[in-house]
N, C-alpha and C positions, 0 to 999 in steps of 0.2 A: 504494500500500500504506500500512497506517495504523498508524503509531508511537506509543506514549503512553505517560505513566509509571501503573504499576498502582496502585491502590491495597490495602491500606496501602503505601504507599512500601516497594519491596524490593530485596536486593539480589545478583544470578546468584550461586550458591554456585559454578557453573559457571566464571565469568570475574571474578569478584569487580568486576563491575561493576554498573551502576544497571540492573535488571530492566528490560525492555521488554512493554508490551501490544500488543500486535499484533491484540486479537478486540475492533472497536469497541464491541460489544456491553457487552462486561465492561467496558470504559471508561466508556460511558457510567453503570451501575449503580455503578461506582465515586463517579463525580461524584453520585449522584444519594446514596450512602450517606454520603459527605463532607459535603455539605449539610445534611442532616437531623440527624446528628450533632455538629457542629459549634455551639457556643453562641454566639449574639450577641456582638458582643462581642470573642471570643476572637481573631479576627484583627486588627492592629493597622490596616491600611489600607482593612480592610472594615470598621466596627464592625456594621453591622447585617447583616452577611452571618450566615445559619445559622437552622438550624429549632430548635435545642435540644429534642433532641428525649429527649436522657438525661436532661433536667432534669425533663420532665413526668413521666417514673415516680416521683418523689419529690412529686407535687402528687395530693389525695384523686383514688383511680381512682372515678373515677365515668363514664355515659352523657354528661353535659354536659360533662366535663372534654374525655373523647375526643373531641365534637364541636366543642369550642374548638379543641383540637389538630388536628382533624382541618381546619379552617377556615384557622388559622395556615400551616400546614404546605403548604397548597394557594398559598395566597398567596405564601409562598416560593420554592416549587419554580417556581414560573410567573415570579416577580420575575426568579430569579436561570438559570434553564437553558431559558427560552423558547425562544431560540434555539435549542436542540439535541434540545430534546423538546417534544410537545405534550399536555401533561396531559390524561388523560381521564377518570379519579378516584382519589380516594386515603380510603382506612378504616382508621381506627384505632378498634381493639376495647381494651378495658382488660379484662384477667383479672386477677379477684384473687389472691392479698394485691399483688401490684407488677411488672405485667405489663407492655405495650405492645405488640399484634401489629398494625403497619403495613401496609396491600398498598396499594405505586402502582403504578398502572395508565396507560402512557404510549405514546405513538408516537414512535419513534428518526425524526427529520427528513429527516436525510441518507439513512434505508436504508427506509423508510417501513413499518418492521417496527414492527408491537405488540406490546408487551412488556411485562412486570409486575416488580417487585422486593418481596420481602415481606422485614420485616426484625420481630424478635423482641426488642426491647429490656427487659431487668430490671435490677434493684438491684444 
């Protein structure tokens, strides 16, 4: 059976202890919405760990910008969770004025389920 901490980090209102994941699934779209989130940087023993991916809705949306993003953002995901997923694409749309609609599209390794994560980032 498979234990893991959820993200965002929570905490049982029930036992007032450290919430538990139990649905690997949601684990893994956890890790997968950490990563992309996360800014360079921002961890002290990873510096280059993270997609920064709240920092591109502040850079001109344009078709090129997303396909920069969309290129970076591939690179990452595969750098950093290879092991536990196998990337199969990942599209970032930019809607105007300050959008980001994300969809990765992934294989969970261990459960050899395909699986997608869309994620909706603005200002």
């Amino acid at each position: 059976m498979f234990h893991g901490f959820p993200y965002p980090f929570q905490v049982s209102k029930a036992s007032g202890r450290i919430a538990v994941e139990r649905d690997y699934e949601a684990y893994v779209k956890g890790l997968i919405r950490q990563l992309l989130l996360t800014r360079p940087g921002e961890r002290i023993n990873r510096p280059r760990l993270g997609g920064g991916l709240a920092a591109l809705v502040f850079a001109p949306l344009s078709d090129a910008n997303a396909a920069i993003a969309q290129t970076a953002i591939h690179a990452t995901l595969t750098e950093w969770l290879d092991a536990i997923i196998r990337l199969e694409d990942v599209r970032i749309t930019a809607v105007p004025p300050s959008t980001l609609d994300v969809t990765v599209v992934y294989l969970i390794r261990a459960t050899n389920e395909r699986t997608f994560l869309n994620l909706e980032v603005t200002e």
